[in-house]
C-alpha positions in Angstrom: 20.0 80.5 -71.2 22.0 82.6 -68.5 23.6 85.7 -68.3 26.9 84.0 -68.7 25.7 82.2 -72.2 23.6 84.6 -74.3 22.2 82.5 -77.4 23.7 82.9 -81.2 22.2 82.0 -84.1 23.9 81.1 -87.5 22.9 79.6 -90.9 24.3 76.6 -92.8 23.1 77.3 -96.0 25.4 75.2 -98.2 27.5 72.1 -97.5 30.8 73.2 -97.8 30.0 75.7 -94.9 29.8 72.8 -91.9 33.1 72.7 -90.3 34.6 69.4 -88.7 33.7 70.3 -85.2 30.0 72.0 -86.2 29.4 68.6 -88.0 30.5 66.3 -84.4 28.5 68.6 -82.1 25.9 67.7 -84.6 25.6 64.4 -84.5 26.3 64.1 -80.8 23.1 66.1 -80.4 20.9 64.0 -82.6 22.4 60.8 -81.1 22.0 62.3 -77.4 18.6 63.8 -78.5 17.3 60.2 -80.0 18.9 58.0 -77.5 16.8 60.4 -74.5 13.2 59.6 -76.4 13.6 62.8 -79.0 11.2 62.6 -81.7 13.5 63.5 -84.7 14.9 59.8 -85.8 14.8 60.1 -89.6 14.9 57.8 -92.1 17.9 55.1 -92.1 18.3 55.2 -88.2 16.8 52.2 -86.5 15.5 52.3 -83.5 17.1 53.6 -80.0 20.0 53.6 -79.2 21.7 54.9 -82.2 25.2 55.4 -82.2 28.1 58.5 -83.8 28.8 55.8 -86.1 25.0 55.8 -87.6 24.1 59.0 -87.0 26.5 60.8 -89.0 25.5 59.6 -92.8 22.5 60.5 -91.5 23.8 64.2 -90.9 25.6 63.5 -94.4 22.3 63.7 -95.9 20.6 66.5 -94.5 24.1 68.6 -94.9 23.9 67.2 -98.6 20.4 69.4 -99.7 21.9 72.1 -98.3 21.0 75.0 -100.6 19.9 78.9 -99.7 16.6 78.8 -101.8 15.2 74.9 -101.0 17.1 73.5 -97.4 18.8 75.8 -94.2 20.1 74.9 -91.5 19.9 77.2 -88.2 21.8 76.1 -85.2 21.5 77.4 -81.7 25.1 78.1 -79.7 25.5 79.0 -75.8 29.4 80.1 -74.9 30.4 78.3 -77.8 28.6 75.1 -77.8 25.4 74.1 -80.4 22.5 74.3 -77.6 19.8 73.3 -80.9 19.2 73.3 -84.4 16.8 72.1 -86.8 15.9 72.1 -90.8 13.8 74.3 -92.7 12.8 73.3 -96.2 10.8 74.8 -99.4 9.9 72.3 -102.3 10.4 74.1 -105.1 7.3 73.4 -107.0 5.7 76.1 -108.5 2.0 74.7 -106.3 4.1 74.1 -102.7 6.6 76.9 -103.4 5.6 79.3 -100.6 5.3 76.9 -98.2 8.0 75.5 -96.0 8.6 72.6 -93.9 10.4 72.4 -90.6 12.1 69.3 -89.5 15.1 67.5 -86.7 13.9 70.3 -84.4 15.9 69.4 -81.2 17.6 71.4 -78.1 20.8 69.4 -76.4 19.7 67.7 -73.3 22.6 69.6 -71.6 20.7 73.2 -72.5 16.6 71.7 -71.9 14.7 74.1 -70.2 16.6 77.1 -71.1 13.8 78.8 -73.9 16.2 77.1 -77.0 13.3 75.6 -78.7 10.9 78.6 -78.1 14.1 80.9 -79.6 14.6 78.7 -82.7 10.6 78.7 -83.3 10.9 82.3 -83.4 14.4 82.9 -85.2 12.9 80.1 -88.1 9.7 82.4 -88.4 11.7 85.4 -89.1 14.1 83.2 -91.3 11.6 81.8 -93.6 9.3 85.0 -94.2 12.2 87.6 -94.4 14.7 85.6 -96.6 13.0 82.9 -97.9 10.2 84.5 -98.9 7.5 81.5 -97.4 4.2 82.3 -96.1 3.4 79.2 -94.5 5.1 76.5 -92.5 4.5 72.8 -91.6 5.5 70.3 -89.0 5.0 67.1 -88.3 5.3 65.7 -84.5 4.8 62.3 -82.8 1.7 63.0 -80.1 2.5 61.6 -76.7 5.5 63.9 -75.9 3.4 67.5 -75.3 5.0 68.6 -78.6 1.6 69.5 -80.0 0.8 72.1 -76.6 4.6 73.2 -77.1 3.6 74.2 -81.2 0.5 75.3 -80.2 2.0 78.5 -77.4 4.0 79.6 -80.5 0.7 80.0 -82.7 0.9 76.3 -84.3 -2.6 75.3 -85.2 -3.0 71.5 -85.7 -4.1 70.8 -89.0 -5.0 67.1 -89.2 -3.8 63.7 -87.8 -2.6 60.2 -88.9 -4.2 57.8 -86.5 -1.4 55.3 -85.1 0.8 56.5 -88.3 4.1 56.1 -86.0 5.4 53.0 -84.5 7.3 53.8 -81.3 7.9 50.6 -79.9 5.8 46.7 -80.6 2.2 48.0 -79.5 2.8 51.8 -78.9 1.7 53.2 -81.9 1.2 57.1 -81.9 -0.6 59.7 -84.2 1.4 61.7 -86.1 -0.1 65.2 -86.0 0.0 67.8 -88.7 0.1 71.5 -87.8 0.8 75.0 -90.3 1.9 78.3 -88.7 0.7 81.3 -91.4 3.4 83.8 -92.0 1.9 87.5 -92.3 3.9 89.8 -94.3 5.3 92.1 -92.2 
């Protein structure tokens, strides 16, 4: 971030709120994201390189469980542009209900380096204890890309791994490692 681009913060909380150009900047930073190595292809992509063309029913589904107590969205602007988002999630049974997921975390390559990640860690810790109530979070990240050291400065603590759970690539396999953040009441 610079002087000339202090970072904003917004919500999507229900479908109807992503606008046309939201939804485009969207895609283009999960195909850009992908396409550079990002760790955030869900299910339904293939493999790198993904196009617009196949990310957006992607985004279609995401935007789809929209809804204020069980799915947000919080993107990540810089003069005007998304600069990150990602997805928080709550099942809504009564044994999981405090806890929340966070998933698609991803900065634009254009605004790497700048403190967006570290910013949406922190905005989506405030997010899910003061509105929606959570007192836990989980994450899920491919090892090989520092992402677990990255967790871990915020106060991520790994919980567990799958051994060779995710296929990269024909003979790179890579564990998938579990880690939970506790959320204090404040």
């Amino acid at each position: 971030m610079t002087a000339q681009q202090p970072l904003d913060f917004a919500q999507i909380t229900r479908p109807r709120e992503l606008t046309a150009e939201l939804r485009e900047q969207l895609v283009d930073c999960w195909v850009q994201v992908i396409n550079a190595g990002g760790a955030v292809i869900p299910r339904g992509l293939p493999m790198p390189p993904v196009s617009t063309g196949q990310a957006d029913p992607a985004l279609g589904l995401l935007v789809g469980e929209l809804d204020p107590r069980r799915a947000r969205m919080l993107i990540a602007t810089a003069g005007g542009r998304l600069a990150g988002w990602l997805i928080l999630r709550r099942d809504p049974h009564p044994l999981v209900a405090h806890c929340g997921a966070v998933n698609h975390v991803m900065t634009h390559p254009d605004f790497r380096g700048r403190g967006i990640g570290t910013a949406l860690m922190h905005r989506v810790r405030d997010l899910a204890r003061q509105e929606m109530g959570l007192e836990q979070l989980h994450i899920a990240v491919r090892a090989g890309l520092g992402l677990e050291e990255f967790y871990g400065r915020l106060g991520w603590r790994e919980i567990g791994r799958w051994p060779g759970g995710l296929r990269v690539a024909p003979g790179d396999d890579r564990d998938e490692i579990l880690m939970y953040l506790a959320l204090p009441a404040a």
